[in-house]
C-alpha positions as CSV (number, residue, x, y, z in Angstrom):
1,X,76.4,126.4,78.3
2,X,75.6,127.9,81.4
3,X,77.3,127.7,84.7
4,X,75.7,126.5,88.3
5,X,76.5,125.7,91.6
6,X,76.8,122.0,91.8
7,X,74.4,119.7,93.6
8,X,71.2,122.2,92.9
9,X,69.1,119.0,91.7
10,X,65.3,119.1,92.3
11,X,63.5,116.0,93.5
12,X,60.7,114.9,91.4
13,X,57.4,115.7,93.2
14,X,55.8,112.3,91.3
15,X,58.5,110.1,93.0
16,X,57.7,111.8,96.7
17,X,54.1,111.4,96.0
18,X,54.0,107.6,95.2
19,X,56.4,107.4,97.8
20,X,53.4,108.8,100.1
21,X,50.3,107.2,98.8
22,X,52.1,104.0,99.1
23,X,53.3,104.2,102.8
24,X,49.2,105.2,103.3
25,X,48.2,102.4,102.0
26,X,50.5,100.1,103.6
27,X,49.0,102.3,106.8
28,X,46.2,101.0,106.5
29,X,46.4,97.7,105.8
30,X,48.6,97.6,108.9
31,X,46.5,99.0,111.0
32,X,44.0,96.9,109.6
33,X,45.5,94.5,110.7
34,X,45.8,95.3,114.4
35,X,42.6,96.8,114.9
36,X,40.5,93.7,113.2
37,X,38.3,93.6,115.9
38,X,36.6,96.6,117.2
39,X,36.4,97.2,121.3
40,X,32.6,95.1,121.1
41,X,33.7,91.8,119.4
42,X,33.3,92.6,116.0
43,X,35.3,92.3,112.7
44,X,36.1,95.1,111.1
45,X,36.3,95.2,107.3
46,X,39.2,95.0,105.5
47,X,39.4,99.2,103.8
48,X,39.4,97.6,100.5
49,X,38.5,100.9,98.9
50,X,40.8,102.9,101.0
51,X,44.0,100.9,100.1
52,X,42.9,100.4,96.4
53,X,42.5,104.1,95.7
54,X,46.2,105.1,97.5
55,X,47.6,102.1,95.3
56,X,46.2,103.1,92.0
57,X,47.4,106.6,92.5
58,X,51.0,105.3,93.2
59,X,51.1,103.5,90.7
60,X,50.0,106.5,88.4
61,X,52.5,108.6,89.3
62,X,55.0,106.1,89.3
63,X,54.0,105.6,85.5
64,X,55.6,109.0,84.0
65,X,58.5,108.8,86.6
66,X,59.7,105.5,84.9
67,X,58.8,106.7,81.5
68,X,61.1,109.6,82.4
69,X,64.0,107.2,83.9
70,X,63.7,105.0,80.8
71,X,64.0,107.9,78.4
72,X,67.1,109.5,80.0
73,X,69.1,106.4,80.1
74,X,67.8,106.0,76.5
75,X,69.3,109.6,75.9
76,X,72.5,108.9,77.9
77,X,73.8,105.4,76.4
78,X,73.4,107.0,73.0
79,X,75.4,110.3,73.7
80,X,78.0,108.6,75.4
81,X,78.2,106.2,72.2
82,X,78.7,109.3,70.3
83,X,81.5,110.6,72.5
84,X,83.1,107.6,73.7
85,X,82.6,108.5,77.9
86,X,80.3,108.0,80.3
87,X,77.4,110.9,79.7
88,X,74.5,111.4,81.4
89,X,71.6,112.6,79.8
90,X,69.4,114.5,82.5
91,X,65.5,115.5,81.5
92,X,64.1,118.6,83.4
93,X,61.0,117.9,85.6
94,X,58.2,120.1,85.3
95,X,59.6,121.5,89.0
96,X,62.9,122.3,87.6
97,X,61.4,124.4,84.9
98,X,60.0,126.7,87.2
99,X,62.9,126.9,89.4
100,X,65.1,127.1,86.2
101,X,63.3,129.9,84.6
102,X,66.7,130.5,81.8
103,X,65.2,130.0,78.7
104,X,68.2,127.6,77.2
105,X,67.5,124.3,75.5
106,X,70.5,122.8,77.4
107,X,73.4,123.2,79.8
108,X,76.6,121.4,81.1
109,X,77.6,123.0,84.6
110,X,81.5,123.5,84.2
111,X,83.6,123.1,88.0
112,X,85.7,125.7,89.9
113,X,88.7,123.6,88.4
114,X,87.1,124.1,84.9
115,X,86.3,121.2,83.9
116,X,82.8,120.5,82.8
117,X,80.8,117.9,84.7
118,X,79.7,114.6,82.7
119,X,76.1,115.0,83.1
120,X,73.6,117.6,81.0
121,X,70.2,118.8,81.4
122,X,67.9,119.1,78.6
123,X,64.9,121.3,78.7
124,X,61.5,119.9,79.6
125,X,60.2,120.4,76.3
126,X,63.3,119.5,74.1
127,X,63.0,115.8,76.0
128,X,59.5,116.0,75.1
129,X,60.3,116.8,71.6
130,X,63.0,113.7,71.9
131,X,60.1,111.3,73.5
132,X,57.8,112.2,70.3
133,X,60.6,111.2,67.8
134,X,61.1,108.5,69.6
135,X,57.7,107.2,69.1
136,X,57.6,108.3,65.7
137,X,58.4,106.2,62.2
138,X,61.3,109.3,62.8
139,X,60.5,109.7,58.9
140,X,59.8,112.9,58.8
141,X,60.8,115.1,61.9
142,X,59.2,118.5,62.6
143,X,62.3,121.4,63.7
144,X,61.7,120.8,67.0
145,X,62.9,117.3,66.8
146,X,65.6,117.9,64.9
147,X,66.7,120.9,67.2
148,X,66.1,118.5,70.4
149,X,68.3,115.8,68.9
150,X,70.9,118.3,68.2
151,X,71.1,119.8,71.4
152,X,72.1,116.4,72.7
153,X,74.8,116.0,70.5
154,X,76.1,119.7,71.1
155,X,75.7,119.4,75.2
156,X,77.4,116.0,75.1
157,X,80.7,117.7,72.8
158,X,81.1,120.3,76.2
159,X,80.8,117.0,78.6
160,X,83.6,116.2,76.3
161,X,85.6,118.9,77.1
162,X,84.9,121.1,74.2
163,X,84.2,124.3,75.6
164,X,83.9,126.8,72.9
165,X,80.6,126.6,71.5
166,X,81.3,127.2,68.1
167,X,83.6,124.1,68.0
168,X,81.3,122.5,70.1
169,X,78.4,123.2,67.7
170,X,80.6,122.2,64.7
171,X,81.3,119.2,66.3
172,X,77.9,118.2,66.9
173,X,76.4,118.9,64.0
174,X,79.0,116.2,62.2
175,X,78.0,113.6,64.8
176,X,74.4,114.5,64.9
177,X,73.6,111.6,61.9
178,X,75.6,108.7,64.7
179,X,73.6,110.1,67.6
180,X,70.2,109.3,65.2
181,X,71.6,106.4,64.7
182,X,72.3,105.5,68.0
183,X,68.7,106.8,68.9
184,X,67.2,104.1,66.5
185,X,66.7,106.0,63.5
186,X,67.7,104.7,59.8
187,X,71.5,105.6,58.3
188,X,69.2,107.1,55.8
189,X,66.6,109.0,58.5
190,X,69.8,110.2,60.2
191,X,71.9,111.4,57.8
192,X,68.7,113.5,56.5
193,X,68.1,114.8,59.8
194,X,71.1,116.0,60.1
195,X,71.4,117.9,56.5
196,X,68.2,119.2,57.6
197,X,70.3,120.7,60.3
198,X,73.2,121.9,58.8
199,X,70.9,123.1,55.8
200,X,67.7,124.9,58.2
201,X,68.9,125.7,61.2
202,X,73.0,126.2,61.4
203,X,72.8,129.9,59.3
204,X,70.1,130.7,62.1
205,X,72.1,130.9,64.9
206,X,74.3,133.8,66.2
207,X,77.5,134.5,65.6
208,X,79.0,133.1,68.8
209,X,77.9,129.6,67.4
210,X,79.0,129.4,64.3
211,X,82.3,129.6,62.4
212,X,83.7,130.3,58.7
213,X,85.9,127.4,59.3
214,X,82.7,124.9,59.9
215,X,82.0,124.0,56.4
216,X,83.6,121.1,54.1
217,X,87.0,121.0,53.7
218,X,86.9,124.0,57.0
219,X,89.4,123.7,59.2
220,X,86.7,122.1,62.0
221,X,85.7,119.7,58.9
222,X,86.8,116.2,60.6
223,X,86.0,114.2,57.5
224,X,83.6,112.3,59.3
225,X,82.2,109.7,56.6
226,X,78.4,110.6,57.8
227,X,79.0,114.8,58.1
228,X,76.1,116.7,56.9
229,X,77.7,117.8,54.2
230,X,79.8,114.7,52.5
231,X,78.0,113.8,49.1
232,X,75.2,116.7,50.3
233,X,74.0,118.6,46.7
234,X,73.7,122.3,46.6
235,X,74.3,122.5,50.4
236,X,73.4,126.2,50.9
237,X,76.1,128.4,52.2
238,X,75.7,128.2,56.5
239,X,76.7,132.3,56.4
240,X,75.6,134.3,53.4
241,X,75.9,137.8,53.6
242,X,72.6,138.7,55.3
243,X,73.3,136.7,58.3
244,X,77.1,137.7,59.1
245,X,77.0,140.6,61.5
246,X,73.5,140.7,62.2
247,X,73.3,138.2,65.4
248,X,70.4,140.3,67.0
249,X,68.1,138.9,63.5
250,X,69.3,135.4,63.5
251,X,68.4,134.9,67.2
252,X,65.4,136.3,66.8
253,X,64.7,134.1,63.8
254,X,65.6,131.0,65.6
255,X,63.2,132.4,68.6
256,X,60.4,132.7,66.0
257,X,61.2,129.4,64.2
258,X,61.6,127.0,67.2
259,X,59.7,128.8,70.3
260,X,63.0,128.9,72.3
261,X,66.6,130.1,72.4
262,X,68.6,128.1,71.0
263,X,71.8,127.5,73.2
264,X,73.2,129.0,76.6
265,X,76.7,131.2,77.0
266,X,79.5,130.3,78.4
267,X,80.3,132.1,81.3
268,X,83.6,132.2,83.2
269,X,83.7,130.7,86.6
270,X,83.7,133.9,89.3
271,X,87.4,133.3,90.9
């Protein structure tokens, strides 16, 4: 989780731009409308072409902006299902990542008062990796996918005012099967997407995000009835000896395995 100065949003360059085109070609049918007879008597023609082109190309770049919309307050009813408060899911805009340049799948920007804010943003290309699952039977998820839906469940745990992130990841990953579910996925497609988890990608990650007491019977085990590992068979164990101690390797790993890093930091508000 990384920290921000509030308010730093970025407008979505799609919505200014239909925004635009449309007010042209309302322009010009207005002036049109005015000017229908030139200075000599005659009619002018009504810019058929003019207005249709402006119209069409609001319209397309109102089509992704609405996709987007649609998909976030897909993202955001089921994580605050998960949690049981309001959370809003927010996707990164292809601006943002540029502005953003940090690397991190996700963040939750925590207040001067410390307390974190009840909205998240999700990388550009985890969302993406969300949108494709989506679409998808959700049968058999690639890593990214899995990763993605993860990384809502873990950002919504530090909306929730979990702040550590190895609680916060222990957390998530025993709620990861309900946020499948809630995502439209099968009891059966989400509870093996989130053994794939706990199995594939948990003994990956550094040592900040994991935890000895993560594991059945742990003390972070909240005998959730759909954990990863209740009724799991030969779960494998999340830290065996070549991982503990060598955090440099498992990031690295993780980097290699899913093209990204996998979490932010938490960082301690300046004052």
């Amino acid at each position: 989780m990384r920290l921000r100065p509030a308010g730093a949003d970025t407008p979505g360059v799609l919505s200014w731009m239909a925004v635009g085109l449309a007010a042209f070609a309302v322009g010009l049918a207005v002036r049109w409308v005015f000017t229908r007879v030139d200075v000599l008597g005659r009619a002018r023609p009504f810019p058929v072409i003019s207005v249709t082109v402006c119209a069409l190309a609001a319209l397309g770049c109102l089509i992704p902006v609405v996709q987007h919309a649609r998909l976030e307050r897909r993202l955001s009813a089921a994580a605050s299902s998960v949690v049981g408060r309001p959370v809003e899911v927010r996707c990164q805009t292809l601006g943002q990542t540029w502005l953003e340049a940090h690397g991190e799948l996700g963040y939750v920007e925590v207040g001067a008062d410390g307390r974190p804010n009840r909205w998240t943003v999700i990388a550009l290309q985890a969302c993406a990796d969300l949108s494709a699952w989506l679409g998808s039977d959700r049968r058999h998820p690639t890593r990214d996918q899995i990763v993605a839906v993860h990384v809502i469940t873990h950002e919504a745990m530090h909306v929730a005012g979990i702040l550590d992130e190895a609680r916060a990841e222990c957390a998530a990953l025993q709620r990861d099967a309900r946020l499948a579910r809630a995502l439209g996925a099968t009891p059966e497609q989400a509870l093996d997407l989130a053994r794939r988890y706990w199995r594939q990608v948990y003994p990956q990650l550094s040592d900040a995000y994991r935890s000895t007491a993560c594991r059945p019977a742990g003390e972070l085990d909240e005998q959730l009835p759909d954990a990863p590992w209740q009724e799991a068979s030969a779960a494998p164990d999340p830290f065996p000896a070549t991982a503990i101690g060598a955090a440099g390797d498992a990031v690295s790993a993780t980097k290699r395995e899913f093209g990204t890093q996998a979490l932010s930091p938490i960082r301690r508000h300046p004052g």
